[in-house]
C-alpha positions, 0 to 999 in steps of 0.5 A, a space after each residue: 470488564 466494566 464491573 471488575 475494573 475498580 477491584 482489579 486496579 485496587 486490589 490486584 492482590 485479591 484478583 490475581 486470578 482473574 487478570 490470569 483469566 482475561 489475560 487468557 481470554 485476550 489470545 482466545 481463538 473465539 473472536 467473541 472471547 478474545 474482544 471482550 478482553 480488548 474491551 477491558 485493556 482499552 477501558 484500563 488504559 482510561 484508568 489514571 495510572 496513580 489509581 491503579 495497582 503498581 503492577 498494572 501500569 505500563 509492564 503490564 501492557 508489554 505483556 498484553 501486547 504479546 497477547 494481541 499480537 497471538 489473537 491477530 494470527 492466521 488460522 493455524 490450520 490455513 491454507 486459503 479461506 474457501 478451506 478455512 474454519 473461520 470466515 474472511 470477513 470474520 478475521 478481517 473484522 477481527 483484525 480491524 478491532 485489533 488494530 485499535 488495540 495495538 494504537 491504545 497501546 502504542 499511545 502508552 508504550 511509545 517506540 518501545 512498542 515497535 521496539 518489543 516488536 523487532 526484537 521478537 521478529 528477530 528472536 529465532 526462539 519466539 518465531 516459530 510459524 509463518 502464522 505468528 511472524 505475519 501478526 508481529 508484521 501485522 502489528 508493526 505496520 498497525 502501529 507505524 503511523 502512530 511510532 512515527 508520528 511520536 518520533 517526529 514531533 516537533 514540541 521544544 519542550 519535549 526536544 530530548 524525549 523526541 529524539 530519543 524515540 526517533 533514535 530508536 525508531 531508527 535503529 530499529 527500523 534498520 533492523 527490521 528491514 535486514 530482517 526483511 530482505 533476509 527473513 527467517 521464515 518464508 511464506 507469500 503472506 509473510 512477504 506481503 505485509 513485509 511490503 505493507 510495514 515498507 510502505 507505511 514507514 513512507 512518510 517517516 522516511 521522507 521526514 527523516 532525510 529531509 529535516 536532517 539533510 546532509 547528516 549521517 541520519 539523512 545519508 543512512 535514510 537514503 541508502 535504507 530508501 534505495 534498499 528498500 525501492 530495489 527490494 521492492 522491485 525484485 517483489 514485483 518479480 514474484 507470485 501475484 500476492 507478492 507482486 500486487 502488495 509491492 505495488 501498492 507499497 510502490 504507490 506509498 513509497 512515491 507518493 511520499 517520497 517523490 522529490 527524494 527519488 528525483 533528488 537522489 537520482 535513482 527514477 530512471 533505474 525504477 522506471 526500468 523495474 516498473 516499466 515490464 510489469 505493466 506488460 500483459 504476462 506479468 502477475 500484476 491485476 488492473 489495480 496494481 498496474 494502475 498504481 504503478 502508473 500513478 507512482 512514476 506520474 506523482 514522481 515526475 509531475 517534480 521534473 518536467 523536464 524530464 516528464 515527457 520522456 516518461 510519458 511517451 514511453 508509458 503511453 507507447 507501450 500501451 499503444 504496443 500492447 493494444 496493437 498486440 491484442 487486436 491482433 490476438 482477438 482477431 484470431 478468436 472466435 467470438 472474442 468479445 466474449 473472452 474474458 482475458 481479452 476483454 480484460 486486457 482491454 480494459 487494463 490499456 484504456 485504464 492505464 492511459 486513462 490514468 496516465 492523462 489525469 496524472 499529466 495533464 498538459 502544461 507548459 512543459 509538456 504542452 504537445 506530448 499528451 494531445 499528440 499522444 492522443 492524437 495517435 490512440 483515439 481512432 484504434 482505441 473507439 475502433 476496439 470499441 467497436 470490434 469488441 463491444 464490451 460495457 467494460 471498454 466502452 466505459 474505459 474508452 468514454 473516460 479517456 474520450 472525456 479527458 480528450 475532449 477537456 484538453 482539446 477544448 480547453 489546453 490546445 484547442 488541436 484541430 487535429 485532435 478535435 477532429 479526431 473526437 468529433 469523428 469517433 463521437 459521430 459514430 457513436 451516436 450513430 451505433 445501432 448498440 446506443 452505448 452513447 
């Protein structure tokens, strides 16, 4: 690439063939082929446009952006990666370099990038596998941050050109989540990154309803943000590759647009969505039940009035849920040793360990954490103690720690005080030494 770069950007004409061959060369199977190629797009892309030929300036990029998006698929023959021809580690590699591909040409295309996207998206002729569907999703969540960052800039001086882009940001987006709530083609890895393109519009979406409050634009947004939360949580329904990516892109969606659901009155309905999943029988693993947990804390840190009504019923599902184990494990034989219980345990004692570090007392909700714990502490060290597990113990320590923090330095609750004076008693005296 680094040798051909001045003949082919002077003399097209004469090196046709070989932009044929790199051309070919960017969609390669082989990894190792297809980088090379990404390497001398990326190197052109340095080249001022006026010292090139005519035909390798911007259309040109258009072409290659079709190419990136077949070098990023799936394997045509996967199903799962212990069957695959190519290694996890490999594609995901693969699929990092990519993604800095697909930003050099978003610089250079700007929103008509994710433009050509949707459109292919949306082209019943162009989509003809789950494989390729997935690397156009693929693409356009790569380049979203990059789109929406263009689309709400705020230089005067370019005023028409940025509301031109976010113009088509919009609309395009629009298009792109029909699509979405109504693909054409189905598959679990095509539902996943659909959520993951969700989530990374999040930012883009708070902009757009806070900065144009009280005009169409921001009253389009909110119902786009409405559909895209119930879409979501219909997702968290669904198999575990689906319902953990929904999670993760509740998470987003929260993090970034939490006075929006307040504003907008919808949290009490995705409580109601969010509140089940935390159950043992859902699809959802640890992480994602803790995300969840984190997304209805970040929204309700904004309403305090409402915060401890959360709180509680998070906090006593919990308590049920811990309550139900016990009495399952206390009806197995050497039930320190199954790993479901063990597991399950560990889910509890993380999820309140996430719920105290997102809602840490304050004049609000001065009383609601201290008695909260007040109630879970003593059945939580007996757990501990009844299921000897490294995994709870560690779990069981971090909440212990916040305990103490709150009891020492919010309230000073002599009951509370009392409570882990006792349990940290016994822990030093446990003949295990996990104190």
């Amino acid at each position: 690439g680094k040798y051909a770069m001045k003949l082919i950007c002077t003399g097209y004409a004469q090196s046709e063939s070989l932009l044929d061959l790199l051309f070919e060369c960017t969609s390669h199977e082989n990894f190792n082929v297809s980088q090379e190629a990404f390497e001398f797009w990326d190197l052109l892309a340095e080249v001022p446009t006026m010292d090139r030929h005519p035909a390798l300036r911007q259309p040109i990029y258009k072409r290659v952006l079709h190419l990136i998006v077949l070098s990023s698929q799936y394997p045509k023959d996967f199903t799962d990666w212990e069957n695959c021809s190519i290694e996890e580690d490999d594609f995901k590699r693969h699929r990092r370099i990519i993604k800095d591909v697909l930003l050099t040409l978003c610089l250079l295309l700007q929103s008509e990038a994710f433009e050509i996207l949707v459109s292919s998206l949306q082209n019943q002729q162009t989509v003809k596998s789950w494989q390729y569907t997935e690397a156009i999703l693929f693409s356009i969540s790569a380049i979203a941050q990059q789109i929406t960052l263009d689309a709400m800039a705020s230089s005067s001086a370019n005023l028409a050109s940025v509301q031109n882009q976010n113009e088509i940001v919009s609309k395009n987006f629009a298009n792109l989540i029909s699509w979405i709530q109504k693909p054409t083609i189905h598959h679990e890895l095509i539902h996943s990154c659909s959520l993951q393109v969700i989530g990374s519009f999040a930012s883009w979406l708070q902009k757009t309803i806070s900065t144009n409050k009280g005009t169409p634009t921001s009253n389009l947004t909110i119902q786009t943000l409405i559909s895209c939360l119930q879409f979501i949580c219909n997702c968290l329904k669904q198999s575990p590759i689906i319902s953990n990516s929904a999670a993760i892109t509740i998470k987003q969606i929260s993090t970034n647009c939490k006075k929006e659901i307040i504003e907008i009155g919808i949290l009490e309905s995705l409580f109601k969505d969010i509140l089940p999943c935390l159950n043992i029988d859902s699809n959802l693993s640890t992480l994602s039940k803790i995300s969840l947990v984190e997304a209805i804390s970040k929204i309700i840190v904004n309403t305090p009035l409402q915060a401890n009504y959360y709180i509680q019923e998070i906090a006593l599902s919990i308590i049920s849920r811990l309550e139900q184990i016990k009495q399952v494990s206390s009806t197995i034989v050497n039930a320190h040793l199954d790993k479901k219980i063990i597991g399950a345990i560990y889910c509890e004692f993380e999820l309140l360990s996430t719920l105290i570090y997102y809602n840490e007392p304050n004049d609000q909700n001065e009383y609601i954490i201290p008695k909260l714990l007040e109630q879970i502490i003593l059945p939580m060290y007996n757990l501990t103690q009844y299921l000897p597990h490294d995994d709870i113990i560690q779990a069981f320590f971090r909440v212990l720690t916040k305990a103490i923090m709150i009891a020492k330095e919010k309230l000073g609750s002599t009951v509370l005080s009392s409570i882990i004076n006792s349990c940290i008693d016994n822990l030093k005296n446990n003949e295990t030494g996990c104190c």
